[in-house]
N, C-alpha and C positions, 0 to 999 in steps of 0.2 A: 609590264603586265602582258600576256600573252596574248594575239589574238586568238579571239573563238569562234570569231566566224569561217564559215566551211570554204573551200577555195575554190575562186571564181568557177574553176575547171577541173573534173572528175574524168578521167579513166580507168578504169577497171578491164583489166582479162579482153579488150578487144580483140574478135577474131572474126576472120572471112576468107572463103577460097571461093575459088574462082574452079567448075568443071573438077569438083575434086583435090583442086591445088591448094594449098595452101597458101594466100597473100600476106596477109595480117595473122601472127598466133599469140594470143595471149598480153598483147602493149597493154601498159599502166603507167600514168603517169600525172601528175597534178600542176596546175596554174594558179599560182595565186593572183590577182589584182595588181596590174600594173607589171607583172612579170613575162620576160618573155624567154617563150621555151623554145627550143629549135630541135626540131624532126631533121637530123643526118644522114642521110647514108649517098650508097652507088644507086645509079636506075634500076628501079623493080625489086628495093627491098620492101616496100608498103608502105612507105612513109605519103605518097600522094592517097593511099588511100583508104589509112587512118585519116587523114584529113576529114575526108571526104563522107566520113561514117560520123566522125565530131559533127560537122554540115548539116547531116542527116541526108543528104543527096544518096547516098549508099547505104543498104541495110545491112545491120551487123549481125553475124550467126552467133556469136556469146558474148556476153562482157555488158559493159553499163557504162554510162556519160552521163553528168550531171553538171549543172550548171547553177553554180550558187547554191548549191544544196538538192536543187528540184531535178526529178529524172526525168531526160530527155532520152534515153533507149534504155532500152533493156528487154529483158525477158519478157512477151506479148507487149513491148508498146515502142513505138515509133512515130514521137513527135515530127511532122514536116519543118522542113527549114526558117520556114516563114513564124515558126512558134517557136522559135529556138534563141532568140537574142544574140545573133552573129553574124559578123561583117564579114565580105569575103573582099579576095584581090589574089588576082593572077595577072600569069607573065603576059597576056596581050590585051589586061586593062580592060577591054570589053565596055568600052564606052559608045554610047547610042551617037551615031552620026548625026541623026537627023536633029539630034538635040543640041542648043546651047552648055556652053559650061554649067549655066546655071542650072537646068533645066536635067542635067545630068546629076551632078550633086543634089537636088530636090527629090530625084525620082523615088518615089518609096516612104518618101518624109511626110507624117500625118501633121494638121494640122491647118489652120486658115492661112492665106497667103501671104499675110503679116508674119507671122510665127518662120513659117519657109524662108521665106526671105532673108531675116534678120539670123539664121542658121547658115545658111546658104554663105551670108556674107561674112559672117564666123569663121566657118572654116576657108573660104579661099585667103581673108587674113593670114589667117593659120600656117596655109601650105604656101604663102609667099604667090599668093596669085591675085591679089586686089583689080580690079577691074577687068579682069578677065570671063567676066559673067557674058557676054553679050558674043561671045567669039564660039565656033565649031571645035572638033575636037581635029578633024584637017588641019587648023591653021595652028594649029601648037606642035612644040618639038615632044619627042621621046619621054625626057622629063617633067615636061609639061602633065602631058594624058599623063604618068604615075601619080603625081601630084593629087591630079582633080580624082582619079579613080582611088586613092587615097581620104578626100573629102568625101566621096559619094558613102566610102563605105565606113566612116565616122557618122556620118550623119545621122542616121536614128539611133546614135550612142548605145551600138551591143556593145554584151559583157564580154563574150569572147570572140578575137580578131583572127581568123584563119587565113594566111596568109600562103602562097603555093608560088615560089619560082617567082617575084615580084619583081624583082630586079635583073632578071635575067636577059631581059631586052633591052637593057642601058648599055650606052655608050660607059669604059670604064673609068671614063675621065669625069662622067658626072655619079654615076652608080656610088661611090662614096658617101658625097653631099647630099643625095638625096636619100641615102638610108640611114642617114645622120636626123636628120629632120622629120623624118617617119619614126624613128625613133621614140624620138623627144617628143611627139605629138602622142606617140598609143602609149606612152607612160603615162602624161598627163591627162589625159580620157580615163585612167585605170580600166584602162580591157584590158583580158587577161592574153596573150599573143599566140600561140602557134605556128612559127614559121614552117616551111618544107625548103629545104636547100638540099643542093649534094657538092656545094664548095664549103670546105672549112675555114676560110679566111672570113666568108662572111657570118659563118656562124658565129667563131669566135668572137668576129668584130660587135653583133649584136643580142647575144643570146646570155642569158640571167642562169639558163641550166640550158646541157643538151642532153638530150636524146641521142645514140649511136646504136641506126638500124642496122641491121644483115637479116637477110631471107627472112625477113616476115618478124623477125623479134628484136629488141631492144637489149642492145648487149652491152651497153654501160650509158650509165644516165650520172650529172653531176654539174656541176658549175666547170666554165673553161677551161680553166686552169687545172682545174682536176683531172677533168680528160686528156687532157693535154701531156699533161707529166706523170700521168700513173694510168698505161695504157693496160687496158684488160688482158689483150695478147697482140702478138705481133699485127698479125691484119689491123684491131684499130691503132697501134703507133704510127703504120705505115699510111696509113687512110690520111693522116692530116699532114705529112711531111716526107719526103725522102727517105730512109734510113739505110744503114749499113748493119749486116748481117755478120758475128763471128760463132761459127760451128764448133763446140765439145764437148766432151765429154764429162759427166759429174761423175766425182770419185770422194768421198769423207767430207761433202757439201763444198770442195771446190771444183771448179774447173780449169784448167791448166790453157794457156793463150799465149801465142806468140806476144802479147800486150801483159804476162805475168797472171798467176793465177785469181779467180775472182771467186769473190764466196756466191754460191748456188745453194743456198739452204734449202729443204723443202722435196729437193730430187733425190732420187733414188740413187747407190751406186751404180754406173753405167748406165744412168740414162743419159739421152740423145738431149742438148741443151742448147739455145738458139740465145746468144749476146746481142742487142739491139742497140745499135745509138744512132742516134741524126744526127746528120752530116757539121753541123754548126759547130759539135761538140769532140769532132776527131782534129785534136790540134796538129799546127805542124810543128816541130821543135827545130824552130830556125837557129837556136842559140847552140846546137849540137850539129847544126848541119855536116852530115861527112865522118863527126868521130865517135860512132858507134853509140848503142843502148845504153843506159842509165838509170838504174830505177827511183825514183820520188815518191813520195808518202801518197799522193793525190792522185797519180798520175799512172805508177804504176812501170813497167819497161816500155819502153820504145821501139819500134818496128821498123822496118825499110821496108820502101816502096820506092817506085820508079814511076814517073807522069806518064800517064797516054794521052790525058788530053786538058788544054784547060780554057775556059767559058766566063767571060762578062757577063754578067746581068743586073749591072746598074749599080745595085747597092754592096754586091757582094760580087763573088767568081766561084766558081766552081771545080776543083782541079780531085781529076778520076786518078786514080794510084791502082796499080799493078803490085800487090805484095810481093816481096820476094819469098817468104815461108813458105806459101801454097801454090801463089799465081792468082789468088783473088783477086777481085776489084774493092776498092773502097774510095770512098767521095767525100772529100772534107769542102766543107765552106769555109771562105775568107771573105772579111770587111773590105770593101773599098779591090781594088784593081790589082791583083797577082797573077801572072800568065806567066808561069815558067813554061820552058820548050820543053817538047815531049823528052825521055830517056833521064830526064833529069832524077838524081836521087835527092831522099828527103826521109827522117825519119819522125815518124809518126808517133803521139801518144793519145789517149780515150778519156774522157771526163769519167772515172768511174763512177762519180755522184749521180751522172748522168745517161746511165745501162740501164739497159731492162733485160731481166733474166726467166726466156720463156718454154715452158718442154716444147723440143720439136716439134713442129707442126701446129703449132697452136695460133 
């Protein structure tokens, strides 16, 4: 049976400039309970400052936000923060020195000191901090203060959790663990989430749907994997991963490639067409090394290249190719440790399950 109740978190048509600018034009987007959405992009697409209008810290020039159905902005009205039912966290925690843990996670919390208390000691449970109530926020590590500023802003149980850059002062050997645990904590609260990031690993790693800003607008919104694998245009393919670039020409919906020709439906005769694939997905065809192209059903012709240069990083290598056809460059990934010397030849083939075919410039 379907739900009917309205979701936790309403956007509508947000917008704001700044002196005439334009920051924020037109973001919409919704949160259900227990969902959590992540705001993407580079610095200074507006993604800090939709937050920040959700918050109500920022007043919005058009659009609406509701919260459980009730409106909190809109056209003449601007509920304060404090009447809004939302928890905040940023990247420097912003926990009260002069305060205990405990006394930190309490702040804000209505209620007689019985009631406090027995919350208080709830959540440091919760965030894996049991008796840590009696200590400063000095005498804790990095992940420590995420934690407790984590409890602070559970604590009076808002519906929506705005979250800005929160892990971005972790060490990245703990930054994992603890947004694993942040996680699984603002699920089981049912608040609805709002992250702001501009690394996609973490989005990926946490987000229910993302949001993918540029200059003020939201240029593709969807669950991970969506975004991921059916990028809008080249800029967001390139946004979460490496990619490699092949330039041609559309002629009767194909284009013709040194890699065999691809179908470009949708283009125009002689339109300018941009082939995209990341790097993971340009194999090398070690099984042909040396005796020339070959075409396969999958795969398509094979290419030559020559190595300029090639890179360990841990799980995989990176080895840059010098085409012979044009002079381009292209970048394949390989599993595990391959460092052939430069000058080396190698013929190349493309996952074409795995192209993206974009008009130029796009």
């Amino acid at each position: 049976m379907p739900d009917s109740r309205p979701p936790r978190l309403e956007v509508q048509g947000l917008s704001r400039a700044f002196g005439g600018r334009p920051v924020v034009d037109g973001v919409s987007f919704e949160v259900a309970p227990g969902q959590v959405t992540c705001l993407l992009g580079p610095s200074g697409c507006g993604k800090s400052t939709t937050l920040r209008m959700i918050a109500g810290v920022e007043r919005l020039d058009a659009g609406a936000i509701r919260i459980d159905g009730t409106a909190m902005a809109g056209p003449g009205l601007h509920l304060p923060p404090e009447k809004r039912g939302v928890g905040l966290m940023f990247q420097d925690f912003a926990l009260f020195p002069h305060l205990t843990v405990a006394g930190n996670v309490a702040f804000g919390l209505a209620g007689d000191k019985s009631a406090k208390a027995r919350r208080v000691g709830e959540l440091l449970e919760r965030v894996n901090l049991p008796g840590f109530g009696a200590k400063h926020p000095h005498e804790l590590s990095g992940g420590e203060q995420q934690r407790v500023a984590l409890a602070r802003a559970l604590a009076p149980r808002p519906r929506v959790m705005l979250m800005d850059e929160p892990f971005s002062g972790l060490d990245n050997r703990l930054r994992d663990g603890i947004r694993d645990v942040t996680l699984d904590i603002l699920k089981e609260e049912g608040a609805g989430v709002v992250l702001v990031t501009h690394e996609p690993d973490e989005a990926m790693r946490m987000a229910d749907e993302i949001a993918l800003m540029r200059g003020g607008h939201v240029v593709q919104k969807g669950a991970p994997y969506n975004v991921y694998n059916a990028p809008v245009d080249k800029a967001a393919a390139a946004f979460f991963s490496d990619v490699n670039v092949i330039r041609g020409i559309s002629k009767g919906a194909l284009t013709e490639t040194p890699f065999g020709a691809f179908l470009t439906p949708g283009h125009a005769d002689g339109a300018a067409v941009e082939i995209v694939i990341r790097p993971q997905h340009l194999k090398i065809d070690f099984d042909r090394a040396g005796r020339g192209p070959n075409p396969t059903p999958q795969d398509g012709m094979a290419a030559r290249g020559q190595v300029i240069r090639a890179r360990y990083l841990g799980r995989e290598s990176l080895v840059e190719f010098r085409m012979d056809f044009d002079g381009s460059k292209l970048t394949a990934s390989v599993p595990g440790v391959f460092l052939p010397e430069a000058g080396t030849p190698f013929w190349l083939m493309i996952r074409r399950d795995r192209c993206f075919v974009f008009e130029a410039g796009r």
